[in-house]
C-alpha positions in Angstrom: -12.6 32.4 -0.2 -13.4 29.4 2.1 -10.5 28.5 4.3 -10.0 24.8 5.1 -8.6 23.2 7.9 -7.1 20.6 5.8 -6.0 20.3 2.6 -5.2 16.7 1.0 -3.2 16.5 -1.9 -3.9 13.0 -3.6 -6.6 11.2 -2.9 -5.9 7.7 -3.6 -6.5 4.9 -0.9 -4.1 7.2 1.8 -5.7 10.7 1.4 -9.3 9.3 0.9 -9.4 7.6 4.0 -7.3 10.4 5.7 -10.2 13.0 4.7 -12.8 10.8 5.8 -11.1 10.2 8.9 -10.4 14.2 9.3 -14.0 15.4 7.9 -15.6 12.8 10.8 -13.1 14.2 13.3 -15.0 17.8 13.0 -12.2 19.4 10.6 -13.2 21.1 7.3 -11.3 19.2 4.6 -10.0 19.7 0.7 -9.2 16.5 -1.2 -6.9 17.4 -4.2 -6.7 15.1 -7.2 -4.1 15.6 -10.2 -6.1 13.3 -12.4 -9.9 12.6 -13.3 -10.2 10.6 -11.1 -9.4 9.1 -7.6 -7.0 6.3 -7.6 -5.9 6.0 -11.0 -2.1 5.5 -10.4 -1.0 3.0 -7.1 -4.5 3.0 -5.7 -6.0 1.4 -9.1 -3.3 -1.0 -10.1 -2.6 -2.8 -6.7 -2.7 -6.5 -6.7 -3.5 -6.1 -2.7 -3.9 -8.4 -0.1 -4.2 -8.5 3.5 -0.6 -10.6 4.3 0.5 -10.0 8.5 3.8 -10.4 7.7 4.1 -7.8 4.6 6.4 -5.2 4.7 8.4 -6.3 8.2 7.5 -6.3 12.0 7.4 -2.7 12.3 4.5 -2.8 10.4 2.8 -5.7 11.1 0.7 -3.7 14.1 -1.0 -1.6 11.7 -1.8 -4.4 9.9 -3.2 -6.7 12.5 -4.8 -3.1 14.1 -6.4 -2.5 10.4 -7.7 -6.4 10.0 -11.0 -6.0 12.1 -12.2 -3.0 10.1 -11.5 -4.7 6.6 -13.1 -7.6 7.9 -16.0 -6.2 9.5 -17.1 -4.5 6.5 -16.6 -6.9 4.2 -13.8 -6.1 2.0 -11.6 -9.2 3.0 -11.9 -12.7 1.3 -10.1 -15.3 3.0 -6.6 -17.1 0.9 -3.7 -17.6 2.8 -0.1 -17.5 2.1 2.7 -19.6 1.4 6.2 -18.2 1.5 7.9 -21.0 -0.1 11.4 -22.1 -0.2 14.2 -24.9 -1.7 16.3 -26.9 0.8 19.2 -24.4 0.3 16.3 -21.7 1.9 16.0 -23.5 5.2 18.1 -21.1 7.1 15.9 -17.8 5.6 12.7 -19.7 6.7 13.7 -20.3 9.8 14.5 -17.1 10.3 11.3 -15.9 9.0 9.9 -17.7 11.8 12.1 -16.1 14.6 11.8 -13.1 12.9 7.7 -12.5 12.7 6.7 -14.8 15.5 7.0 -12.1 17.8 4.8 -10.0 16.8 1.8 -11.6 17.0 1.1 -12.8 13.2 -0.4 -16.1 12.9 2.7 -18.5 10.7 3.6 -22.0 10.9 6.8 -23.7 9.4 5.4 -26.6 7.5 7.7 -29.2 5.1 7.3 -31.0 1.6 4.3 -32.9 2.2 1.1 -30.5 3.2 3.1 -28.0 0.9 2.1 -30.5 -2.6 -1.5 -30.1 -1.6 -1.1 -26.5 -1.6 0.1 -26.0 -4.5 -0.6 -28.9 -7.3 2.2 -29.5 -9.7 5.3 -27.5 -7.4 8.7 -28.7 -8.3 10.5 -31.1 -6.5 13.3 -28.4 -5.6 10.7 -27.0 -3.6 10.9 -28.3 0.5 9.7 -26.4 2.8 7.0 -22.9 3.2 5.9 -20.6 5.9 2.0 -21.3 6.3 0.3 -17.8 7.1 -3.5 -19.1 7.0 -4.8 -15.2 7.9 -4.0 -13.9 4.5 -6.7 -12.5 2.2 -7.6 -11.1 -0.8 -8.6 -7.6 -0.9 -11.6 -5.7 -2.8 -9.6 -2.7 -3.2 -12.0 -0.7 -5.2 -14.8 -1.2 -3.1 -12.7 0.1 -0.2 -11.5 3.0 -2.0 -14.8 3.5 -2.9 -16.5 3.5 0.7 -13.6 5.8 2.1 -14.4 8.7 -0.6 -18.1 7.9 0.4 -17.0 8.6 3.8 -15.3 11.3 3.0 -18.2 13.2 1.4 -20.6 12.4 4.2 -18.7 14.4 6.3 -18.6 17.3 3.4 -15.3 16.5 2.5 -14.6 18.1 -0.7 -13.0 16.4 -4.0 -11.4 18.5 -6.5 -10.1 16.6 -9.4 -7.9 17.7 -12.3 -6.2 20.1 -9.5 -2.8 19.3 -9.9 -0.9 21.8 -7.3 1.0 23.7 -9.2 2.3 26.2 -6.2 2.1 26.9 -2.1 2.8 29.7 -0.3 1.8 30.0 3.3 1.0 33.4 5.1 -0.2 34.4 8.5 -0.8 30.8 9.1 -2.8 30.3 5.7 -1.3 28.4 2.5 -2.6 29.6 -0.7 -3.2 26.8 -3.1 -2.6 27.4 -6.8 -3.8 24.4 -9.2 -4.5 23.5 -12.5 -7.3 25.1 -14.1 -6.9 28.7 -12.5 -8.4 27.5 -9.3 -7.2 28.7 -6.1 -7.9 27.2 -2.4 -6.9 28.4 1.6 -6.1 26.1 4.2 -4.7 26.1 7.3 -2.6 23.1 7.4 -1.2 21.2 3.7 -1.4 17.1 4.1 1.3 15.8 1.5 -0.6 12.6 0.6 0.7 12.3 -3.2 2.3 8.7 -3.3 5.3 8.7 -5.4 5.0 12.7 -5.9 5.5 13.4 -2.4 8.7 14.6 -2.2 7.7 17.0 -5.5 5.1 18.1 -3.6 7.3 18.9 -0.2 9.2 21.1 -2.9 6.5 22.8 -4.3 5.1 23.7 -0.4 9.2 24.6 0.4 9.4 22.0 2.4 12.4 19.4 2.6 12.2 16.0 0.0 12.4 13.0 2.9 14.1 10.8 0.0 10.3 8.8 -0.9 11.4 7.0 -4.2 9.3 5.3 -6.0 9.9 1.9 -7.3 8.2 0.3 -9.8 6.4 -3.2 -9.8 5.0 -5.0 -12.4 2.1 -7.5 -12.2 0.8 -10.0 -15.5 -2.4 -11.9 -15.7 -1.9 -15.3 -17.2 -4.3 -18.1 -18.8 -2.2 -21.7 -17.6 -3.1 -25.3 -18.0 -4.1 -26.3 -15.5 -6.4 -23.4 -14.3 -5.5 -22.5 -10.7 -7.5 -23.2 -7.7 -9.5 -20.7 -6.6 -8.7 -21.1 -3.3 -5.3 -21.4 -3.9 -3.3 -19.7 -1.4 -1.2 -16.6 -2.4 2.9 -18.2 -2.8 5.5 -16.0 -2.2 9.3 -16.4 -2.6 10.7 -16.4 0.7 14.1 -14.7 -1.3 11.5 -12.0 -3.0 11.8 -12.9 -6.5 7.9 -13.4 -7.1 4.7 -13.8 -6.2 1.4 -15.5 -7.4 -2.1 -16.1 -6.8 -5.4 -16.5 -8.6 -8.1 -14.3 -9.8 -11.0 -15.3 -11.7 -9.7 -18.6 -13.3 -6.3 -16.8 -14.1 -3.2 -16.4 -12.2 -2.1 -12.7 -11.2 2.3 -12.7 -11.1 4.8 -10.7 -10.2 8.8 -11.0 -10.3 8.5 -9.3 -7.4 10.5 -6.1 -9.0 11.7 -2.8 -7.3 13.2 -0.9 -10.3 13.4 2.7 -9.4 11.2 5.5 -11.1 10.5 9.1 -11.8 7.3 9.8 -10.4 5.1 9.0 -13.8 2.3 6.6 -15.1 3.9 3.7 -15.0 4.1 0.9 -17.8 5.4 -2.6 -17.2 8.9 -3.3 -18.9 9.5 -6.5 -21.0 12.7 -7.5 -19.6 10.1 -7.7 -16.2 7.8 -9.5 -17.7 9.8 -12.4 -19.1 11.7 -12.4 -15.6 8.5 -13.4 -14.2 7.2 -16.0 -16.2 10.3 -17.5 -16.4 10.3 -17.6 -12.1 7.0 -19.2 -12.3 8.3 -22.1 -14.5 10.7 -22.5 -12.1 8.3 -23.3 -9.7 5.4 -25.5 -11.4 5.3 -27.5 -13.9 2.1 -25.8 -15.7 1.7 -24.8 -19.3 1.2 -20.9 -20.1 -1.3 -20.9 -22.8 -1.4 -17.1 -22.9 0.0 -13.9 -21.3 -3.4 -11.8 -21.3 -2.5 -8.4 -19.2 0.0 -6.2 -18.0 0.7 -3.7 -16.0 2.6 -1.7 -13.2 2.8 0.7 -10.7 4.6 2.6 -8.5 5.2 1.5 -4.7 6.9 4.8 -2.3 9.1 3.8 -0.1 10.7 6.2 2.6 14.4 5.6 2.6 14.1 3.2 5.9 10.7 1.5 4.5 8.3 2.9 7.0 5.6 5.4 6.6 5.5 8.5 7.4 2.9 10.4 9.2 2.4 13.5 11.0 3.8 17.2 11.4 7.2 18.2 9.4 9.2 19.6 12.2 10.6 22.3 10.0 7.8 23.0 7.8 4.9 24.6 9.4 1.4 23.9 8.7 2.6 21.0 6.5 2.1 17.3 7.3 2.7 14.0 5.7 0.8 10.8 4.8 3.2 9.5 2.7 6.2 6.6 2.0 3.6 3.3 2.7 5.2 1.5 -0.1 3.4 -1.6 -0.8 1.0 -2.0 2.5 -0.9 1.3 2.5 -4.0 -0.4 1.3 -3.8 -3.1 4.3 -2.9 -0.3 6.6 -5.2 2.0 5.6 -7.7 1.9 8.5 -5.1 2.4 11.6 -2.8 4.1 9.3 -5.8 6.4 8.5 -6.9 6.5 12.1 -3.8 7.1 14.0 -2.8 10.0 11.9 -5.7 11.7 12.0 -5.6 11.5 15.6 -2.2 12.9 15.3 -3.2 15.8 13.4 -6.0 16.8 15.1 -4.9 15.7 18.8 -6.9 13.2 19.3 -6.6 10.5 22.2 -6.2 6.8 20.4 -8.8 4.6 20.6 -9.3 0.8 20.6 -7.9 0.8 16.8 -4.7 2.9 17.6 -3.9 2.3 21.2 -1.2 -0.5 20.6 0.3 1.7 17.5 3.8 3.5 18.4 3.5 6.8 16.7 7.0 7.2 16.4 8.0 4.5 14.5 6.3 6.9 11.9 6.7 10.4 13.0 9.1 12.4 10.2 11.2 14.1 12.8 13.2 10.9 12.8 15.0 12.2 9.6 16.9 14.7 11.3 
């Protein structure tokens, strides 16, 4: 039997670009997929964009470190963002402002007036916005796409419908046992499964971190009028929605966080009215038609930030894991820096501003 270096479990957007990263780093690499496919649970269903500010300032320099690379290759298309608020929001604006100015993101404050031209038809409740011009869409698939692409150029390989069903590790080996009576070596096991991470840490023996998934719902609606398309993505600067177009329909969310068992994930009503009835709320346009829904699950870490690296208890087991809503923006540092970690690699111009510990999974104890 083949012994790998690395074996990935999951490979949606984190693990694809992870292997392709490893596999161009010299290392012999597995990629394990539980379903038919790549990317069929967060990685398929993500609404993403490219927003600087998304997720808080501890992770707004893998953001801005991922933006050239997205850019570069094409899989950015430019937006903006608004996060808007009423006059009784003035204070959480402002210190938005203090907040992300810092760290290099590109906002302005801006008041009533450019904020009307922004959005047609906004409510008169509604004063005041953070301007973030950078913000862009993202062609998710296409990047997942070119990171398995990667991946195999540099003989990664993908097993799908391998669902790891157990791990035992000896003499520095972990035998792999997955669905369909298959059965893989590697030296070191990558927990890259999303929101069955910590199932996965229990299955290799290795201690849960807490990752719970959370469940967000998205709906595609047909309104009168049809929104711009370059209208920028609007964001509640309390968190209680979000909305932007796509292809002559609007793409919203309430902005939900409902916790989950790790599962295939279907949108709730109760969510979906909640966010149609935020929208109203905020323009004054008619809903001709609810046409989709959906939702899926967003892994959060219990302090929000990724984790990547070593487990300092677990030998021979590592994590990719816990990168909530931004691991699609993130992907190309995030991708980057831990590979450098796990191979030990010296950064390079991508990684070289990136603390490593802010991520590193020996902070839980």
């Amino acid at each position: 039997m083949s012994i790998y270096d690395f074996a990935i479990v999951g490979a949606g957007i984190a693990g694809a670009s992870l292997a392709a990263e490893l596999g161009e780093g010299g290392a012999r690499v597995l990629l394990l997929e539980a379903e038919d496919q790549p990317g069929y649970h967060a990685t398929g269903r993500s609404a993403a964009f490219w927003e600087e500010c998304y997720g808080g300032p501890e992770l707004v320099p893998l953001t801005l470190a991922s933006g050239d690379y997205l850019r570069d290759n094409g899989f950015l298309t430019q937006r903006g963002a608004l996060y808007i608020g009423r006059e009784s929001d003035t204070r959480a604006l402002d210190a938005f402002m203090k907040r992300f100015q810092p760290t290099g993101a590109t906002i302005e404050r801006i008041g009533r007036e450019p904020l009307q031209g922004m959005i047609p038809g906004l409510r008169e409740d509604w004063t005041g916005a953070v301007w973030e011009p950078a913000c862009a869409d993202i062609d998710v698939a296409t990047l997942h796409a070119h990171y398995l692409a990667r991946a195999k150029s540099a003989n990664v390989v993908l097993e799908c419908r391998a669902q790891l069903g157990e791990a035992i590790r000896r003499q520095g080996t972990w035998s792999l046992a997955c669905a369909g009576e298959r059965t893989f070596a590697a030296k070191v096991l990558i927990n890259s499964a999303g929101a069955w991470a910590d199932e996965v840490a229990r299955t290799a023996g290795a201690r849960p971190l807490g990752i719970q998934p959370l469940r967000r719902t998205v709906v595609q609606l047909r309104t009168d009028p049809a929104p711009k398309p370059d209208q920028p993505l609007v964001l509640d600067i309390s968190g209680r929605f979000y909305f932007k177009p796509e292809a002559g329909r609007l793409w919203l969310s309430p902005h939900d966080e409902e916790p989950s068992a790790p599962c295939d994930a279907a949108p709730e009503e109760l969510a979906v009215a909640e966010a149609i009835g935020r929208l109203e709320q905020v323009v004054d346009w008619k809903i001709e038609a609810l046409e989709r829904r959906w939702a899926g699950l967003r892994s959060f870490a219990p302090d929000r930030l990724p984790i990547y690296g070593y487990d300092p208890r677990t030998e021979g087991f590592a994590w990719f894991a816990g990168q909530g809503g931004y691991g699609i923006q993130t992907s190309p540092a995030a991708a980057r820096l831990a590979a450098q970690l796990l191979l030990g690699q010296a950064r390079d111009g991508m990684t070289q501003n990136l603390d490593a510990a802010l991520y590193d999974p020996i902070r839980f104890g």
